[in-house]
C-alpha positions in Angstrom: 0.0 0.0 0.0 2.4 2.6 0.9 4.6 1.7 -2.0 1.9 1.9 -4.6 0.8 5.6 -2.6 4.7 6.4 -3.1 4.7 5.7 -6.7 1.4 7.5 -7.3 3.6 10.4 -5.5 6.0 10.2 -8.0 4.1 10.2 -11.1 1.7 13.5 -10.1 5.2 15.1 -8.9 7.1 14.0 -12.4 3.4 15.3 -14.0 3.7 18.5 -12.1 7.0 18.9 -13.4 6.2 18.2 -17.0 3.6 20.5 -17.1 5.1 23.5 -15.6 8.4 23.2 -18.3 6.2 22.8 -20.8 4.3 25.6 -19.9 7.3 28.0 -19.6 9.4 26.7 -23.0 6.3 26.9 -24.6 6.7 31.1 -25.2 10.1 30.3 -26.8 8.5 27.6 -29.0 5.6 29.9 -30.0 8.3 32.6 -31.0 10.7 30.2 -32.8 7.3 29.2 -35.0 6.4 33.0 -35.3 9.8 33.8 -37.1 8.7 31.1 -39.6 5.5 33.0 -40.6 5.0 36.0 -42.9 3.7 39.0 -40.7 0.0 38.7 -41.9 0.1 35.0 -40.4 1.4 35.5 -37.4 -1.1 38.3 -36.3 -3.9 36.0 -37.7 -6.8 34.3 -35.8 -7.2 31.8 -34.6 -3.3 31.4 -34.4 -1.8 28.7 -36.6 0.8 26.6 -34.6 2.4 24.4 -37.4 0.0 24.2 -40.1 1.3 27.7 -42.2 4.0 28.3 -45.2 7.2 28.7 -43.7 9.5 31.3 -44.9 12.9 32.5 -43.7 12.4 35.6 -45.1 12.5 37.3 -41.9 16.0 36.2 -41.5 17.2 37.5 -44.6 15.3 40.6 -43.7 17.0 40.8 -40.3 20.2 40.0 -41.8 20.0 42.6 -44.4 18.6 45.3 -42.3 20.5 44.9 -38.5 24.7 43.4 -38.4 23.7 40.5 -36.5 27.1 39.6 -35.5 28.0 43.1 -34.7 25.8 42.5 -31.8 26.3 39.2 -31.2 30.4 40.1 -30.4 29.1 43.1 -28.1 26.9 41.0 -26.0 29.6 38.6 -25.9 32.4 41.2 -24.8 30.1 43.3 -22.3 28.9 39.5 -20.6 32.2 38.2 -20.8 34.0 41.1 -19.6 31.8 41.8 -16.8 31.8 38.8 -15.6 35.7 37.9 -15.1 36.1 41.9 -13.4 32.9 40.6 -11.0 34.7 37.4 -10.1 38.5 38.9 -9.5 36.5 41.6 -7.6 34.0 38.9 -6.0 36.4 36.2 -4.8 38.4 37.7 -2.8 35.2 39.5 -1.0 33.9 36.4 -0.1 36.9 35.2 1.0 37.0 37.4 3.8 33.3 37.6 4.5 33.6 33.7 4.7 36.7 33.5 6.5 37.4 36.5 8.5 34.1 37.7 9.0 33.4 40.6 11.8 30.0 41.5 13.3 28.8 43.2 10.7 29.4 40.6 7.9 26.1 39.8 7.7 24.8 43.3 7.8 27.0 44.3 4.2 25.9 41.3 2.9 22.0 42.2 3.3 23.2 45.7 2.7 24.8 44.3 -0.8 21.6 42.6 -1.5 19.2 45.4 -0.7 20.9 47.4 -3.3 19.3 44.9 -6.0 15.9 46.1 -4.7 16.3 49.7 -5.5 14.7 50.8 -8.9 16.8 51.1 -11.9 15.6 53.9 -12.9 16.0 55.7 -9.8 19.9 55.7 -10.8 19.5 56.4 -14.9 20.1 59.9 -14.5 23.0 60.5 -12.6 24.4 57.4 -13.9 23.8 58.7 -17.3 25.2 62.0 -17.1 28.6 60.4 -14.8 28.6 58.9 -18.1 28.1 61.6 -20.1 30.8 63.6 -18.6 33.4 60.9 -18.6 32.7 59.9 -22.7 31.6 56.3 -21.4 28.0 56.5 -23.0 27.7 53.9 -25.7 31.0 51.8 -25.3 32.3 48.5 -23.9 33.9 49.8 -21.1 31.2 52.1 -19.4 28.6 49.0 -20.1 30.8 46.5 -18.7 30.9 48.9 -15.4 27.6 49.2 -15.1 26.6 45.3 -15.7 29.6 44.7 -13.0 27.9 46.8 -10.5 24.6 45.5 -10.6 25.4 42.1 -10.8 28.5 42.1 -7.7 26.0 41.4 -5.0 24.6 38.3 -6.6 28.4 36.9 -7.2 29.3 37.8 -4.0 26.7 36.6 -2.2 26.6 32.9 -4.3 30.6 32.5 -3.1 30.3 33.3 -0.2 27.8 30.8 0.5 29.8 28.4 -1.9 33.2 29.4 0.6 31.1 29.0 3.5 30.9 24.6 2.2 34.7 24.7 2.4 36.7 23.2 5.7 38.7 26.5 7.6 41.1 23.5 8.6 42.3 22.9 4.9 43.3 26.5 4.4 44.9 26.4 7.8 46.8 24.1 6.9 48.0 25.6 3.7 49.2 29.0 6.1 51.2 26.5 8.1 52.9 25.4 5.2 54.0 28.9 4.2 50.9 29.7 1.5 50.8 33.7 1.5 47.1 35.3 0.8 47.4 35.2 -2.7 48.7 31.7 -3.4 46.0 30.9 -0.9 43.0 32.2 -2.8 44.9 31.5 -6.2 46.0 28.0 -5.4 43.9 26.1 -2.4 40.7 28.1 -2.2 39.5 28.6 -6.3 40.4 24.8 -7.3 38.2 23.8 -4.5 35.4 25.9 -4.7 35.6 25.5 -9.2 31.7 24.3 -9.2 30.5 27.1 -7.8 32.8 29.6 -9.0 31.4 28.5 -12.8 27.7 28.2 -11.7 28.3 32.0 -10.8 30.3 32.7 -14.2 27.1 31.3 -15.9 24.4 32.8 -13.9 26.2 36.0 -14.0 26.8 35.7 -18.0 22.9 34.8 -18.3 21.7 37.9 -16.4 24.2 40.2 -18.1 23.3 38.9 -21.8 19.5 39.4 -20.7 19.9 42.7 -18.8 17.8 45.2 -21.2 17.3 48.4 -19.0 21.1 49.6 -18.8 21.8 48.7 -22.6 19.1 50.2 -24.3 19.5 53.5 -22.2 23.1 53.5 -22.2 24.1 52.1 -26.3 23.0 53.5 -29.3 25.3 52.0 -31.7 28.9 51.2 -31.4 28.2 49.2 -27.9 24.7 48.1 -28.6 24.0 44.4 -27.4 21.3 41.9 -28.4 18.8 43.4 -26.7 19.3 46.5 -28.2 18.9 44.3 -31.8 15.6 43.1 -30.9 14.5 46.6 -29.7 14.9 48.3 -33.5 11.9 45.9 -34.4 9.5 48.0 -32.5 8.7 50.8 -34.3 6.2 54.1 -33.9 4.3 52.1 -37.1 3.9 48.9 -34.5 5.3 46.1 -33.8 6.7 43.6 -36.8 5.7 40.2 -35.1 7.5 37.8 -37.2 10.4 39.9 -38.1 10.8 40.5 -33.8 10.5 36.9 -33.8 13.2 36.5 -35.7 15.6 38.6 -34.0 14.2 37.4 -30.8 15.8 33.9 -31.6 19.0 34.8 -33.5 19.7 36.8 -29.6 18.2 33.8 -27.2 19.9 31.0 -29.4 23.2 31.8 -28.3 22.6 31.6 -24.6 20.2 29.0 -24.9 23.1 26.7 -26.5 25.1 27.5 -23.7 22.8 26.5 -21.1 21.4 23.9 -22.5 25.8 22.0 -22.3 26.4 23.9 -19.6 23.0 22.5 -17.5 24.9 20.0 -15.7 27.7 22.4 -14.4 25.2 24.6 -13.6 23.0 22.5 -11.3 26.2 21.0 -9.8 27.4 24.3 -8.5 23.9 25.5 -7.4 24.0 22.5 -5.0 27.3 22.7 -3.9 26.1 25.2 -1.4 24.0 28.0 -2.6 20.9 26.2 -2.4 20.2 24.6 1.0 
């Protein structure tokens, strides 16, 4: 009896499960479709899910009209680049929040965290014209700042929880055999914590490819991400369903490749001590 109520358990759980990733792939399935159809199709009704004429001329069109890989290499830098300054600033914060910590540890690390709560748009203007003044609007550099700063409490905070998993007594042990500080972090400390260290690289690479406030207000051009490629296909005429489509999955595919090989690293680190 209890077995058969067990496995009864397991298949409305595993149903459960099914059904809410189904539910929440299913807006990147109906877009993927969408860039298929011609624009009259994909505003008609009843929508048609697979029985239309497909077309990849909204590819060609977005080819033609936007440099895709113009983009495509700005997202990449700005993630990239903000990522590896957030961990070299990230690690070593950590490590002394998780291994030297004082009374008021915890109180910078909910301070670090409230500062996610605060509006973005609270900060556009002085941000903007700090920008302004120092020629950083609409390049690399002042985007990869920004995306740094926003995203440093959630890298701090994942290490330091991932450091927080590691024994004290094995660095210890490395002081006693003559590690300095550096050689510590560098050599002991990174090698052991690596799963969570690249859970946060990927996490913090996801939210800075997706991050669409700062890069639409910040780029124009020369700097402009993904995002701000699938922004130029809304227009004062309306939107361009099929052609935003498009551009929609040329800029998820990329990330959505990544995740998809990097899914078990991902889950490894998340359980290696950020979720408890």
């Amino acid at each position: 009896m209890a077995r058969t109520i067990s496995t009864r358990r397991k298949v409305i759980v595993s149903a459960i499960a099914w059904l809410i990733g189904l539910t929440l792939f299913f807006p990147i399935l109906w877009t993927f479709l969408t860039s298929f159809k011609t624009e009259g199709t994909a505003i008609a009704m009843p929508p048609r899910f697979l029985f239309f004429d497909w077309t990849l001329e909204n590819y060609q069109t977005v080819q033609t009209r936007s440099n895709y890989f113009r983009h495509f290499s700005n997202s990449v830098i700005t993630a990239v680049g903000s990522t590896i300054i957030g961990l070299i600033i990230a690690i070593p914060a950590a490590w002394a929040m998780a291994f030297s910590p004082t009374k008021r540890t915890k109180d910078v690390l909910l301070w670090m965290l409230s500062t996610k709560m605060l509006p973005a748009v609270g900060v556009l203007v002085p941000i903007y014209l700090i920008f302004r003044d120092l020629r950083l609007l609409d390049t690399h550099i002042g985007l990869i700042i920004v995306l740094t700063m926003i995203n440093l409490p959630i890298i701090v905070w994942m290490l330091y929880t991932y450091f927080k998993e590691i024994p004290v007594d094995i660095l210890e042990a490395s002081r006693m055999d003559g590690a300095s500080l550096r050689q510590e972090i560098i050599y002991v400390l990174t090698p052991m914590a690596i799963p969570g260290i690249a859970s946060t690289m990927l996490l913090n690479i996801i939210l800075a490819w997706n991050e669409a406030f700062w890069t639409l207000n910040l780029t124009t051009t020369r700097a402009a991400p993904l995002t701000a490629f699938i922004a130029s296909y809304s227009s004062p005429e309306g939107l361009f369903w099929a052609k935003l489509s498009a551009a929609s999955t040329l800029a998820i595919a990329p990330i959505l490749i990544m995740g998809w090989f990097s899914q078990k690293q991902l889950v490894r680190g998340l359980t290696f001590g950020a979720v408890k």
